[in-house]
PyMOL commands that place a pseudoatom at each C-alpha (Angstrom):
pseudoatom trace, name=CA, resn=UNK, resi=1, chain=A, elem=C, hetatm=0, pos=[-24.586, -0.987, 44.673]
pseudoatom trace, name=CA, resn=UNK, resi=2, chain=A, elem=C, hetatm=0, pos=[-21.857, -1.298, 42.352]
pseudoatom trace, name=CA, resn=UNK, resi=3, chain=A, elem=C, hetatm=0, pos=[-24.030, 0.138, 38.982]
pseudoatom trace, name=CA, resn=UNK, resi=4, chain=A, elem=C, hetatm=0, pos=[-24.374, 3.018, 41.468]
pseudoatom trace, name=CA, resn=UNK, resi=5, chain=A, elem=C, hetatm=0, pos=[-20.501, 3.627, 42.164]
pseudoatom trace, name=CA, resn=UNK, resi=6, chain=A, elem=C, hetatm=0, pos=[-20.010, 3.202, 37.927]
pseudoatom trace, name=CA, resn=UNK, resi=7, chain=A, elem=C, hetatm=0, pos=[-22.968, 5.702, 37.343]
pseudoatom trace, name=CA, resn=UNK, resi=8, chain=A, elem=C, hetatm=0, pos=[-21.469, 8.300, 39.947]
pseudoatom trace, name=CA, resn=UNK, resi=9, chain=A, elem=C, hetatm=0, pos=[-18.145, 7.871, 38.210]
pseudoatom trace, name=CA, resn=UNK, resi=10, chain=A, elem=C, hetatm=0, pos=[-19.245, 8.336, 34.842]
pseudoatom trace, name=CA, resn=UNK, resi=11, chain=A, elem=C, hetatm=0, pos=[-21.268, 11.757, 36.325]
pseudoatom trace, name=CA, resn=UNK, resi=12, chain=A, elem=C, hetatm=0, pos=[-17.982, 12.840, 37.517]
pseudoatom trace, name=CA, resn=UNK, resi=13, chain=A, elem=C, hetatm=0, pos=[-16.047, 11.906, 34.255]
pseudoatom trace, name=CA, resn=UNK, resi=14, chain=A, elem=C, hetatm=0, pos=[-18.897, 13.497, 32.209]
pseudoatom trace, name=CA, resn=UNK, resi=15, chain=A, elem=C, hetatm=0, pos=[-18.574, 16.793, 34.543]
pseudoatom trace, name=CA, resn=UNK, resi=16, chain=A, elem=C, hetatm=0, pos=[-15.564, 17.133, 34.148]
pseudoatom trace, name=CA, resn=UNK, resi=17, chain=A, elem=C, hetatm=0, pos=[-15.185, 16.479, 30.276]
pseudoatom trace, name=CA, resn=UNK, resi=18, chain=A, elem=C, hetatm=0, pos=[-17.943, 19.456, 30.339]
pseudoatom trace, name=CA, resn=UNK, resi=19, chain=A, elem=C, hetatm=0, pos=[-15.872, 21.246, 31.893]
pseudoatom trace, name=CA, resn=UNK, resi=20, chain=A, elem=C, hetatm=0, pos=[-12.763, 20.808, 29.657]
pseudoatom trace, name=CA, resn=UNK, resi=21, chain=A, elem=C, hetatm=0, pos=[-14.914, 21.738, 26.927]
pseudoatom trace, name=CA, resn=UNK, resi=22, chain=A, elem=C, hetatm=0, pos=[-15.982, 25.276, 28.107]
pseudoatom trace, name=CA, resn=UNK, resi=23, chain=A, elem=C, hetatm=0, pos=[-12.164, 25.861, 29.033]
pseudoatom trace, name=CA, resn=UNK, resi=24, chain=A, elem=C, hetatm=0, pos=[-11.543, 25.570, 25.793]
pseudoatom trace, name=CA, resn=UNK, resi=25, chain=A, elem=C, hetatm=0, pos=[-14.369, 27.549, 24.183]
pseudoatom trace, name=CA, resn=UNK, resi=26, chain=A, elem=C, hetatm=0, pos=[-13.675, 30.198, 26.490]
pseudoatom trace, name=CA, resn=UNK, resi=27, chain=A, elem=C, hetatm=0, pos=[-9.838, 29.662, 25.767]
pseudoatom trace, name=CA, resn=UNK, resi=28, chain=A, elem=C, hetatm=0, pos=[-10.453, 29.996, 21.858]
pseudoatom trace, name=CA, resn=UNK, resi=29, chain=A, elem=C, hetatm=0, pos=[-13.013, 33.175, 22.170]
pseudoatom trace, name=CA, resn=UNK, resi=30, chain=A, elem=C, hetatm=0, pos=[-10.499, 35.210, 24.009]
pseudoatom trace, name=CA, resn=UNK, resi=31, chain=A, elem=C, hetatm=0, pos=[-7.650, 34.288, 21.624]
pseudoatom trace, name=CA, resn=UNK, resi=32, chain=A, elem=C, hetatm=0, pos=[-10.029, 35.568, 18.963]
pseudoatom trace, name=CA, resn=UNK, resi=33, chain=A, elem=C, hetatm=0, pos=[-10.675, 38.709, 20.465]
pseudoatom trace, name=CA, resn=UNK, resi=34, chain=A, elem=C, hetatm=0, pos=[-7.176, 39.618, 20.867]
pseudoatom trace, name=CA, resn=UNK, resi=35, chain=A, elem=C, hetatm=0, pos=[-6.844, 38.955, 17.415]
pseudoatom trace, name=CA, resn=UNK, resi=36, chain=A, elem=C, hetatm=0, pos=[-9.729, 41.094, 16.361]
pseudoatom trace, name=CA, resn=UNK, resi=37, chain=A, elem=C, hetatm=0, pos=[-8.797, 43.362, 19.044]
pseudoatom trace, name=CA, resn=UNK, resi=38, chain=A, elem=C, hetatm=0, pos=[-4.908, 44.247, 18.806]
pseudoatom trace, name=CA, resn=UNK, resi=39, chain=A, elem=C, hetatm=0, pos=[-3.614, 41.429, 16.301]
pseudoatom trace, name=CA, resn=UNK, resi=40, chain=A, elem=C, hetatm=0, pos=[-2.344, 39.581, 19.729]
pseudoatom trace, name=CA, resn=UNK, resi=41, chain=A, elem=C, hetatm=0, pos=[-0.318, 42.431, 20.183]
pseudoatom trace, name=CA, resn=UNK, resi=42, chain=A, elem=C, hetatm=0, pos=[0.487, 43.522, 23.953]
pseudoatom trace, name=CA, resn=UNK, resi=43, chain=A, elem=C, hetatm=0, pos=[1.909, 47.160, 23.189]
pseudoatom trace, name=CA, resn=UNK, resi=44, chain=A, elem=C, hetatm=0, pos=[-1.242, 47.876, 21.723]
pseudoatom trace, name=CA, resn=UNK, resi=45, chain=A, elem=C, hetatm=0, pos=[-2.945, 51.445, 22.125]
pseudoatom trace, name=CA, resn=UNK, resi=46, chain=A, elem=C, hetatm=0, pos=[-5.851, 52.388, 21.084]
pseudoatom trace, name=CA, resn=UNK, resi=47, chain=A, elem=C, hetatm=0, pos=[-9.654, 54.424, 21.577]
pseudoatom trace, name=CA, resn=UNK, resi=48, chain=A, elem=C, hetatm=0, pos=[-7.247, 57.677, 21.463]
pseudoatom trace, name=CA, resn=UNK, resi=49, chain=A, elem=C, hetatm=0, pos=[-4.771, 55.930, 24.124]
pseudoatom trace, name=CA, resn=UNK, resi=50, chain=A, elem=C, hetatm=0, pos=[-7.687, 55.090, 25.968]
pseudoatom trace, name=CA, resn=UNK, resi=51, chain=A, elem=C, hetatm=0, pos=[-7.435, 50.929, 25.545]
pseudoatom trace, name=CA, resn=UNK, resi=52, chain=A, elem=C, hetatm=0, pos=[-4.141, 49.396, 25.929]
pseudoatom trace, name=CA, resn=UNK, resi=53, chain=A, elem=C, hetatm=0, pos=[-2.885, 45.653, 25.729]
pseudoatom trace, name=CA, resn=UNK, resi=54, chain=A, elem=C, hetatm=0, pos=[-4.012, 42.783, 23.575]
pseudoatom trace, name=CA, resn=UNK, resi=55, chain=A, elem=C, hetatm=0, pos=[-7.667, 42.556, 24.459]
pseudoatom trace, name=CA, resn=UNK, resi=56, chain=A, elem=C, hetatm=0, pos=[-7.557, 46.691, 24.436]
pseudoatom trace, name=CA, resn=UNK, resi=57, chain=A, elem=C, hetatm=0, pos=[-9.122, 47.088, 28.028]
pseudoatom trace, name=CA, resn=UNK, resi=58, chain=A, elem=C, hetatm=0, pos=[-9.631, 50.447, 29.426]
pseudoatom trace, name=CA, resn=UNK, resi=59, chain=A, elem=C, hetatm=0, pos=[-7.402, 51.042, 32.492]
pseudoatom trace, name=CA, resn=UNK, resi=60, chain=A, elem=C, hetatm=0, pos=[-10.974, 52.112, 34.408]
pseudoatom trace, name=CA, resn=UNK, resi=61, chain=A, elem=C, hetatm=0, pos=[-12.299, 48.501, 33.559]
pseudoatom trace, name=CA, resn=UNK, resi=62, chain=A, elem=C, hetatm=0, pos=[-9.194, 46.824, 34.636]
pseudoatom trace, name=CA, resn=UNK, resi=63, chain=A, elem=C, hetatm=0, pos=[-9.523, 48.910, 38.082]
pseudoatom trace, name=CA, resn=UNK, resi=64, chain=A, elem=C, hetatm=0, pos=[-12.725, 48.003, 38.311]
pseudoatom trace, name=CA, resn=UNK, resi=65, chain=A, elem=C, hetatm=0, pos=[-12.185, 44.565, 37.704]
pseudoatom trace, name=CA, resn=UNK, resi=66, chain=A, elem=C, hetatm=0, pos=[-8.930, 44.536, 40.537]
pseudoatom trace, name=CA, resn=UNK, resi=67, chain=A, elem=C, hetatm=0, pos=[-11.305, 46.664, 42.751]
pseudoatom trace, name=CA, resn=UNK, resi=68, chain=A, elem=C, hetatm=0, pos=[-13.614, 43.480, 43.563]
pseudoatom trace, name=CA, resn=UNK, resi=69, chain=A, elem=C, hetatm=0, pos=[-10.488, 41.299, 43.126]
pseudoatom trace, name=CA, resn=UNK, resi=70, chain=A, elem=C, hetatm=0, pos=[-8.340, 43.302, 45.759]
pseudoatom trace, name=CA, resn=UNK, resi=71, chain=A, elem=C, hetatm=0, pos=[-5.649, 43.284, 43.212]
pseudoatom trace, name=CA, resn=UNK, resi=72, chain=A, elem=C, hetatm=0, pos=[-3.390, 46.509, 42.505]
pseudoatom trace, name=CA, resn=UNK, resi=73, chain=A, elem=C, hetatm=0, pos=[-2.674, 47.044, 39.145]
pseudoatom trace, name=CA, resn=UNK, resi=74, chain=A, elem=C, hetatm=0, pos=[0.322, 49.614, 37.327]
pseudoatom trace, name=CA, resn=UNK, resi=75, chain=A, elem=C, hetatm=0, pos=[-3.136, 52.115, 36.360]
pseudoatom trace, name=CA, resn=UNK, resi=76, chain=A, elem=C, hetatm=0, pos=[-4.107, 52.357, 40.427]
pseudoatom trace, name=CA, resn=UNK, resi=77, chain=A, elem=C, hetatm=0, pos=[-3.064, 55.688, 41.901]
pseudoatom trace, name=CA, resn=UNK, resi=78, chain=A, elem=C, hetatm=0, pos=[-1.275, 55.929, 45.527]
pseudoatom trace, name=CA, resn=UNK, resi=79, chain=A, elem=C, hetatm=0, pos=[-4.657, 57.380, 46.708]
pseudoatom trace, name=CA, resn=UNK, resi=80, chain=A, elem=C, hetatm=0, pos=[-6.184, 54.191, 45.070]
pseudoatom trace, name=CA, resn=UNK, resi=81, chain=A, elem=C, hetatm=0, pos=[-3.942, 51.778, 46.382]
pseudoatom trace, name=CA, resn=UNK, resi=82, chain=A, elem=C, hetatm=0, pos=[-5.331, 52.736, 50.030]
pseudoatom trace, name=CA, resn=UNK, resi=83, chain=A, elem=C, hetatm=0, pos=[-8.496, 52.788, 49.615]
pseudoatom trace, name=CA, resn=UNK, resi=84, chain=A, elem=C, hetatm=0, pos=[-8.261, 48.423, 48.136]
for i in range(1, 84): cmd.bond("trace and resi %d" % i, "trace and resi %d" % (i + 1))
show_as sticks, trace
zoom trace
């Protein structure tokens, strides 16, 4: 009974070191794109004003995005706004 307990502890540990991990690949990918993307630069504009911030995002994408979310975001019109 007690290996049991240990082996269900070490599952948990081992989850959750997994889970670290991915954090942190995910965490290092997006800091790359906003390098590649904008130089980590939050004023950024570009596609012919089209992309904005530091991971250059369209403003319909970020709608979208906020749309399943239920978040309002600065690019939302009033007309928008009602309809989340």
């Amino acid at each position: 009974m007690h290996h049991r307990r240990m082996s269900g502890t070490t599952l948990v540990l081992s989850k959750e070191k997994e889970e670290q991990k991915m954090e942190s690949i995910i965490a290092m990918l997006i800091s790359a794109l906003m390098i590649v993307e904008s130089d980590g630069r939050a004023d950024a504009i570009g596609d012919n004003g089209r992309a904005v911030g530091v991971l250059q995002i369209h403003p319909e994408c970020v709608q979208d995005i906020n749309r399943f979310s239920k978040r309002i975001t600065p690019y939302q019109t009033e007309r928008t706004r009602e309809k989340v």
